[in-house]
C-alpha positions as CSV (number, residue, x, y, z in Angstrom):
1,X,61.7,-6.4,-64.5
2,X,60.1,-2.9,-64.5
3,X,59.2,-2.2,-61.1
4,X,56.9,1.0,-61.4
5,X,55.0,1.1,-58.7
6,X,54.0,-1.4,-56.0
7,X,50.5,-1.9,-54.5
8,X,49.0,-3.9,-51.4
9,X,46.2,-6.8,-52.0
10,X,43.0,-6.2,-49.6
11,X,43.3,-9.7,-47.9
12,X,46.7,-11.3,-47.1
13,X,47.7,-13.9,-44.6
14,X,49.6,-12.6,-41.8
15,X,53.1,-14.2,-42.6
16,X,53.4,-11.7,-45.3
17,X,54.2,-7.7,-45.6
18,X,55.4,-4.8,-48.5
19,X,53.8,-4.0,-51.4
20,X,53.8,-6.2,-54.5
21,X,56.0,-5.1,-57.5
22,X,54.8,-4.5,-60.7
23,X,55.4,-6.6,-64.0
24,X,54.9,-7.1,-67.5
25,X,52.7,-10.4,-67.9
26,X,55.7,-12.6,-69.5
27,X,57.9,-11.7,-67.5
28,X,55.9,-14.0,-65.1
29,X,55.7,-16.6,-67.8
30,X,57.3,-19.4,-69.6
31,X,56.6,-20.7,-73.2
32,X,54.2,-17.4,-73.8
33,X,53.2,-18.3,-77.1
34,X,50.3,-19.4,-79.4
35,X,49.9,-23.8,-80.0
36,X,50.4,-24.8,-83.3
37,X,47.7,-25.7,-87.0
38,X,45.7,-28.4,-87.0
39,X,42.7,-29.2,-89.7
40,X,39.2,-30.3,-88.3
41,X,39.9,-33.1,-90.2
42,X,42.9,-33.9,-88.4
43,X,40.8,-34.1,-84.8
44,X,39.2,-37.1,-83.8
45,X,36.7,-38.4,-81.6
46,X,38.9,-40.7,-79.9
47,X,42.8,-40.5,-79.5
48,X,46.1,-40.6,-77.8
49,X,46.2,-36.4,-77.0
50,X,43.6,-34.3,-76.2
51,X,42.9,-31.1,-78.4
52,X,42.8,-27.9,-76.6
53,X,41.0,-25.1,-78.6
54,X,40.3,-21.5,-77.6
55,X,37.2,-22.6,-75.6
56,X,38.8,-25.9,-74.2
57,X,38.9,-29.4,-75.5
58,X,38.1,-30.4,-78.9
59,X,38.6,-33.9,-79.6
60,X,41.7,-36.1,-79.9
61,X,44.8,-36.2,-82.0
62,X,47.6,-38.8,-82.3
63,X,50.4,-36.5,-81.5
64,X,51.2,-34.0,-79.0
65,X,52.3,-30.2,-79.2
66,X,52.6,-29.6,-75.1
67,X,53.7,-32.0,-72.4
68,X,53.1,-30.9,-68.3
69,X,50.9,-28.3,-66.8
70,X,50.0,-25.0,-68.7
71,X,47.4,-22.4,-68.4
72,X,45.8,-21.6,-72.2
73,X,44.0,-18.5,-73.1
74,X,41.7,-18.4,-75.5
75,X,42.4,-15.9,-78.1
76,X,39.9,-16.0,-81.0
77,X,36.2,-16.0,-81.1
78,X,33.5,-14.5,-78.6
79,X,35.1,-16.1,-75.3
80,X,38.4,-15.1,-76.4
81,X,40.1,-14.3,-72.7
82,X,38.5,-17.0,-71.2
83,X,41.5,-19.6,-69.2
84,X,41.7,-23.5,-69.3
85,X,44.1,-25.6,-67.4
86,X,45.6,-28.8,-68.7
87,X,47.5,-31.0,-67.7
88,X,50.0,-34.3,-69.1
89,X,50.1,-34.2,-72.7
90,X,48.3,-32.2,-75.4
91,X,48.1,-31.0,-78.8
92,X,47.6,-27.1,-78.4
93,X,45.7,-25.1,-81.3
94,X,46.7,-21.8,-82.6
95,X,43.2,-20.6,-81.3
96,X,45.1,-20.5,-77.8
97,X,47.8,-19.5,-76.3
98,X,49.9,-20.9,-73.6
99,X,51.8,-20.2,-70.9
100,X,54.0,-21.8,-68.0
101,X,54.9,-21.0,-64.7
102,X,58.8,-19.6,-64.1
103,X,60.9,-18.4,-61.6
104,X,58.5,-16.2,-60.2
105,X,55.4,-17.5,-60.1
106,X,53.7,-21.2,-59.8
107,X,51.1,-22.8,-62.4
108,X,48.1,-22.6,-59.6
109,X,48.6,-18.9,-59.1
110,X,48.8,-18.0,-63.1
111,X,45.4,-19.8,-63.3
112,X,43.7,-17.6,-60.8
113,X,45.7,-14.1,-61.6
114,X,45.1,-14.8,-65.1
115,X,41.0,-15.5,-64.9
116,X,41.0,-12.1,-62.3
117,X,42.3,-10.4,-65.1
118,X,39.4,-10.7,-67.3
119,X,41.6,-10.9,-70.5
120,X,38.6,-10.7,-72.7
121,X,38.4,-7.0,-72.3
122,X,41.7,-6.6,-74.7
123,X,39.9,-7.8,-77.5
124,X,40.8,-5.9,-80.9
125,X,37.8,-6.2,-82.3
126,X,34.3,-6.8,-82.1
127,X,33.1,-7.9,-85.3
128,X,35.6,-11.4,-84.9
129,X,36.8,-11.0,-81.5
130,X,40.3,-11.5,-81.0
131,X,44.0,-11.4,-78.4
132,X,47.3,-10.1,-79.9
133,X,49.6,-12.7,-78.1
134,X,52.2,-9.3,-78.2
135,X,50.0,-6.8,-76.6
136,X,49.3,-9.9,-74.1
137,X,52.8,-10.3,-73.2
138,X,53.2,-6.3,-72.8
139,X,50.2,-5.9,-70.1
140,X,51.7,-4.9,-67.0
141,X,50.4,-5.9,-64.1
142,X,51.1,-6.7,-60.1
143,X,52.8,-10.1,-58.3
144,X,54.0,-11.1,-55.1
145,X,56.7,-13.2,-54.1
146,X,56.7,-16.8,-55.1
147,X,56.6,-18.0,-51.9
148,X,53.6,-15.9,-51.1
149,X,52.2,-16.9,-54.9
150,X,52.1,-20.7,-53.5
151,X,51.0,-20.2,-50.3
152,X,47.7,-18.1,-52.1
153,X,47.8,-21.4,-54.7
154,X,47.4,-23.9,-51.7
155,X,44.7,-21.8,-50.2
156,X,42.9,-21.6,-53.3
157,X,43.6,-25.3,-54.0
158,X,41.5,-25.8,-51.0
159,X,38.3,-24.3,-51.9
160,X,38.8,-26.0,-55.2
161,X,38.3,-29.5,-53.9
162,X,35.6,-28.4,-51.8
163,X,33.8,-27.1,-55.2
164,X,35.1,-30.7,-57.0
165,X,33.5,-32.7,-53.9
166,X,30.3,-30.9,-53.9
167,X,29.9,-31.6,-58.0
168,X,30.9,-35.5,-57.4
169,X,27.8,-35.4,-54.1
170,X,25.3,-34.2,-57.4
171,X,26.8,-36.2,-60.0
172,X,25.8,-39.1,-57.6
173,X,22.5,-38.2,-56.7
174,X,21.5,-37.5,-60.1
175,X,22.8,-41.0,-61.2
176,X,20.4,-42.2,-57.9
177,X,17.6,-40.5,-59.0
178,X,18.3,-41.9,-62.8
179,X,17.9,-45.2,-61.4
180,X,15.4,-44.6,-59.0
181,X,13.2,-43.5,-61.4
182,X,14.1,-46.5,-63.6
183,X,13.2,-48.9,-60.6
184,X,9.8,-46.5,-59.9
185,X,8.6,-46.8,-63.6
186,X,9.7,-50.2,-64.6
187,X,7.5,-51.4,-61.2
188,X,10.4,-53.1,-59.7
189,X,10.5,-50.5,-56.5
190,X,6.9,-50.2,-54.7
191,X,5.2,-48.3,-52.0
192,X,2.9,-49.0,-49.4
193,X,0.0,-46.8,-48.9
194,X,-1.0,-44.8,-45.5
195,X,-2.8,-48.1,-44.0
196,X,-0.1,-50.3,-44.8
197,X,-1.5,-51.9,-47.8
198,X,-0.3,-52.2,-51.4
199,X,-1.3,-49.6,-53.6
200,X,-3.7,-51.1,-56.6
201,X,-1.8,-52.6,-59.8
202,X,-1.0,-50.1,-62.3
203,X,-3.6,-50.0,-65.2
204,X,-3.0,-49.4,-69.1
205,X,-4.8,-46.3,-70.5
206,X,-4.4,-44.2,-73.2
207,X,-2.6,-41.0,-72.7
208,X,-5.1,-38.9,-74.9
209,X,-8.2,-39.9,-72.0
210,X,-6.1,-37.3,-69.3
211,X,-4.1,-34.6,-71.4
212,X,-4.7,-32.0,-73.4
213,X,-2.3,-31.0,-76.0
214,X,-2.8,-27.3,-77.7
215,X,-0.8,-24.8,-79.6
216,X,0.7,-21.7,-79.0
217,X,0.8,-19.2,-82.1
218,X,3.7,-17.7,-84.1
219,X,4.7,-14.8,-82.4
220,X,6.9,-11.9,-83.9
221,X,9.1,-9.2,-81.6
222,X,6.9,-6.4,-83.4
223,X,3.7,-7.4,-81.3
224,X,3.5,-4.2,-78.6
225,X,4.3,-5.5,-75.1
226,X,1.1,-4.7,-73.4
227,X,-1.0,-6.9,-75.9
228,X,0.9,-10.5,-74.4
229,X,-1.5,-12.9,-72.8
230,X,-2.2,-16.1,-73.3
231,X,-4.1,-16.6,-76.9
232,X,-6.9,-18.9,-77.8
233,X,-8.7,-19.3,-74.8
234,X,-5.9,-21.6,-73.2
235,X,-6.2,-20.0,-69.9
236,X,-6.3,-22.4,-66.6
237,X,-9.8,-23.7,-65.5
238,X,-7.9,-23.7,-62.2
239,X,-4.9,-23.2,-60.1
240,X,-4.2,-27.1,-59.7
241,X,-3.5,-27.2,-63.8
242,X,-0.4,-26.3,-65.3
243,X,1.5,-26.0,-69.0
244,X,4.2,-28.3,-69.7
245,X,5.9,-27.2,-73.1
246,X,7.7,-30.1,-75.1
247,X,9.8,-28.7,-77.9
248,X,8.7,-30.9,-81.2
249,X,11.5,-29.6,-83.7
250,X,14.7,-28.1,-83.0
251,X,15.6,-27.1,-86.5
252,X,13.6,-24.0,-85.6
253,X,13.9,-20.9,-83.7
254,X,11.8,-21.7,-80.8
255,X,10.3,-18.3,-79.1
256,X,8.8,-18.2,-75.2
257,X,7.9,-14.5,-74.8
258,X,7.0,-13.2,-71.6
259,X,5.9,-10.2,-70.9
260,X,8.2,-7.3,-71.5
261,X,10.5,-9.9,-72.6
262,X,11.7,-11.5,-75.7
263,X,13.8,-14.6,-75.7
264,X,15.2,-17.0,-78.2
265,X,13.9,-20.4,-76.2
266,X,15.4,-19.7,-72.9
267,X,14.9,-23.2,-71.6
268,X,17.2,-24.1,-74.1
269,X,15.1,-27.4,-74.7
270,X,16.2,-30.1,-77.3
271,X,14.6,-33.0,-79.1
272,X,12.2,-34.9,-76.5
273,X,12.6,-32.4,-73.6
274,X,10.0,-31.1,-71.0
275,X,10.3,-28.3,-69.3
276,X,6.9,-27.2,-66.8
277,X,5.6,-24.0,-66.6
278,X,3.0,-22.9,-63.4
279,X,1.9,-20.0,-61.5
280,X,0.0,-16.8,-62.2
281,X,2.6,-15.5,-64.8
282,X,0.8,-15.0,-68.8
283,X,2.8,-16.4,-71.6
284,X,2.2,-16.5,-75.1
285,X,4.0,-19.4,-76.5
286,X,5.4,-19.9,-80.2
287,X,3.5,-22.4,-82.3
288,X,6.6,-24.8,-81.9
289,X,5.9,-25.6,-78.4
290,X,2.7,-27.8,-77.4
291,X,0.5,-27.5,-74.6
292,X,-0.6,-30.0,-72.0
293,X,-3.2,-30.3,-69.6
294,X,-3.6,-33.1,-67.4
295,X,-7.0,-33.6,-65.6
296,X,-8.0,-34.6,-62.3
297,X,-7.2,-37.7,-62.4
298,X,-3.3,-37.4,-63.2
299,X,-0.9,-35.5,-60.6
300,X,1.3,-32.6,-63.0
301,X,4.3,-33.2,-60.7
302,X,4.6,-37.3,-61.7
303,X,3.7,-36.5,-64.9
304,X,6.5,-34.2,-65.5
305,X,9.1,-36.9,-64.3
306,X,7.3,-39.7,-66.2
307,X,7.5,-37.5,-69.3
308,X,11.1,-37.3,-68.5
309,X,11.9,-40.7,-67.9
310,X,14.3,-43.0,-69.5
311,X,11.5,-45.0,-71.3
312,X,9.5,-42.1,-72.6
313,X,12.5,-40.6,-74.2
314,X,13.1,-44.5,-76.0
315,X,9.4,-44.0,-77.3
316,X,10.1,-40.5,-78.7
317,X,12.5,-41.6,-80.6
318,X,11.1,-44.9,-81.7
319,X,7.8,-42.2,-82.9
320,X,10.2,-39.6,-84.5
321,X,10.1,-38.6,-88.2
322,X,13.4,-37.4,-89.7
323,X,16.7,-39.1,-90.5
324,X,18.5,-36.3,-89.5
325,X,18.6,-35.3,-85.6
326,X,18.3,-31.7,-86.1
327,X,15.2,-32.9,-88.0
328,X,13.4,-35.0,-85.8
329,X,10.1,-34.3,-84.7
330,X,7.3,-36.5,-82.7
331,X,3.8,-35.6,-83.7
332,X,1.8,-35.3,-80.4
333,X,-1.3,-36.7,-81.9
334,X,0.5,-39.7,-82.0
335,X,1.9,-39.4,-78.8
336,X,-1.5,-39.3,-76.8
337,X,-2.7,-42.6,-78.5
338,X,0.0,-44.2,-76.8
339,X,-1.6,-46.6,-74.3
340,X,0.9,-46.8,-71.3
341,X,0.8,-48.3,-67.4
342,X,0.0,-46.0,-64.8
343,X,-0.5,-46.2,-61.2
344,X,-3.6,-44.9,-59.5
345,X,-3.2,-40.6,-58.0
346,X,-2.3,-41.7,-54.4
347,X,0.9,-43.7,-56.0
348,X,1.4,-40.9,-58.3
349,X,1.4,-38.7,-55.6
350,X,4.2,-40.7,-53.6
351,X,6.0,-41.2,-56.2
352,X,6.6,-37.6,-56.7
353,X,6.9,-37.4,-53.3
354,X,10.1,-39.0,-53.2
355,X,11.4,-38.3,-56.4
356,X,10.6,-34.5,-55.1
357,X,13.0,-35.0,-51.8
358,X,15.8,-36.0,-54.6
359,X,15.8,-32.8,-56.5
360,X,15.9,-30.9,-53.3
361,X,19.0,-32.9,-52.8
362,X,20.4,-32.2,-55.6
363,X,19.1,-28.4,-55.6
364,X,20.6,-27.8,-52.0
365,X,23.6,-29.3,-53.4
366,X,24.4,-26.7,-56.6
367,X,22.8,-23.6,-54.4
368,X,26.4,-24.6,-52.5
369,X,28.3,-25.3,-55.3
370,X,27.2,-21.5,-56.5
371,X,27.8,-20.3,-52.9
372,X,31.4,-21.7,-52.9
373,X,31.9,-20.8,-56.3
374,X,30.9,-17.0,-55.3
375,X,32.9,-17.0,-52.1
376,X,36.3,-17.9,-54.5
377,X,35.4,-15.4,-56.7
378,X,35.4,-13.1,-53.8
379,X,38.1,-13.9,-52.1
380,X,40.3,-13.8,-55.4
381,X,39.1,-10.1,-56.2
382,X,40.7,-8.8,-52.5
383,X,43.7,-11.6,-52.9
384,X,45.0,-9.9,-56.3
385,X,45.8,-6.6,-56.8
């Protein structure tokens, strides 16, 4: 042990008192060492063993390097320093290391000291960032008793399952909206209007009667800032209208630019998606990015979600060119002579209506998964010294 010098964390439960005492980082672990070779070839998509990589799982192998609970740390590659837990058996790849609890520490506490460590600033090099598993062992570093270590590992075991309970509340509501929106499209779940009475029966029209599909233009990162506005006369008639981009190849470098900003396709949209853009804000969009503008007669907010729905996405693909998926592509002129059931505005509108109350569920519900996440990340920055 080389006891240097001993420091105090900011927040500490009551039961405890005296400075921790300082360490070199294996000295508070077991099996400190990197996992062992395995080919691409070798990983599968299904398997006995999970395959733990630098950046977490990989696949599945038939055979196993690791058996219990270890902490990895990626050492290779740009999120080198970043920490996985696993647990049961595993096949470990070099591109990690691992490491076990001992004498004086526990697993849960490793996990958390580790990630407040930010291991990713030892890096040896930018060009192919990298950990030397030696100068990893040699960091020195501060640690309390063990029984102080678990008592930290319980409390921070708590606020885990509050975050794991909050993500299992969205998963479900997302799967309730999936198949409320199923029900809601497919006609099987129907409203009543204001009076009472059932709304008319959805009629079949053709998609190219209410939208408009445009362009954007090739933009380049030379074009001076002050010049980017919206090109081509596409400019609203009116606050009620709104763009909704719909990414028609992802083999290309899609480009949104706003202004004073340049930005490889920050919605990070993939074959089929939609993704809605409103308000007063100018963009000048990439010519890989259509345009659509619904009239008066079709509510942007439905739209959006019946763009998005199950069904749609089936007839994307059904209308895509390409064998390859990074090829794929749907040509819109094709996609507004599709003739399709739709309910009259006032159903559209409720539609939305409820559909709207579900993503504020499910909004409410990551805001808190964020908070809680924040409030762990605070509490482990005054809990470790």
């Amino acid at each position: 042990m080389t006891n240097i010098q001993s420091k105090v964390p900011q927040l500490r439960f009551p039961e405890f008192s005296g400075e921790w005492s300082r360490f070199k980082l294996d000295e508070l672990c077991s099996d400190f060492k990197s996992g062992n070779g395995i080919t691409a070839e070798s990983i599968k998509k299904n398997g006995l063993y999970p395959v733990y990589g630098g950046n977490g799982l990989r696949g599945f192998s038939d055979e196993y390097t690791h058996n219990g609970e270890y902490v990895l740390i990626g050492r290779q590659g740009a999120l080198c320093g970043n920490i996985n837990r696993i647990s049961g058996s595993a096949f470990v790849s070099e591109h990690a290391v691992v490491v076990g609890e001992n004498k004086l520490s526990s697993i849960d506490w490793l996990e958390n000291k580790l990630k407040a460590m930010n291991l990713g600033k030892y890096s040896e090099s930018s060009a192919q960032p990298g950990l030397a598993v030696g100068r990893l062992k040699s960091l020195k570093t501060f640690a309390p008793d063990k029984k102080e270590a678990i008592k930290m590992s319980f409390f921070h075991s708590t606020v885990d399952k509050k975050i794991s309970l909050l993500k299992q509340k969205q998963e479900k509501l997302v799967l309730y909206k999936k198949g409320i929106m199923h029900r809601l499209f497919s006609q099987q779940l129907r409203f009543k209007n204001d009076n009472g009475q059932d709304f008319p029966n959805w009629k079949r029209v053709c998609l190219g009667d209410f939208i408009t599909v445009r362009k954007g233009e090739a933009v380049t990162e030379e074009m001076p800032l002050h010049s980017l506005t919206i090109k081509n006369g596409i400019e609203p008639k009116s606050a009620r209208y709104v763009r909704d981009f719909l990414v028609n190849d992802t083999s290309e470098a899609y480009k949104v630019v706003l202004p004073g900003d340049f930005a490889m396709n920050p919605m990070n949209l993939r074959f089929g998606a939609i993704a809605r853009h409103s308000g007063d804000r100018k963009v000048l969009l990439s010519k890989y990015y259509d345009v659509f503008y619904f009239n008066d007669e079709l509510d942007h907010e439905f739209m959006e979600l019946y763009l998005k729905s199950y069904g749609m996405i089936c007839f994307y693909n059904k209308m895509a060119t390409g064998t390859l998926e990074e090829k794929k592509r749907v040509h819109f002129s094709d996609l507004i002579k599709l003739r399709r059931l739709l309910p009259c505005y006032s159903e559209q509108k409720r539609i939305a209506g409820i559909l709207r109350i579900i993503n504020q569920k499910i909004n409410l519900t990551q805001q808190q998964i964020e908070q809680t996440q924040a409030y762990k990340q605070g509490l482990i920055q005054q809990m470790f010294v």
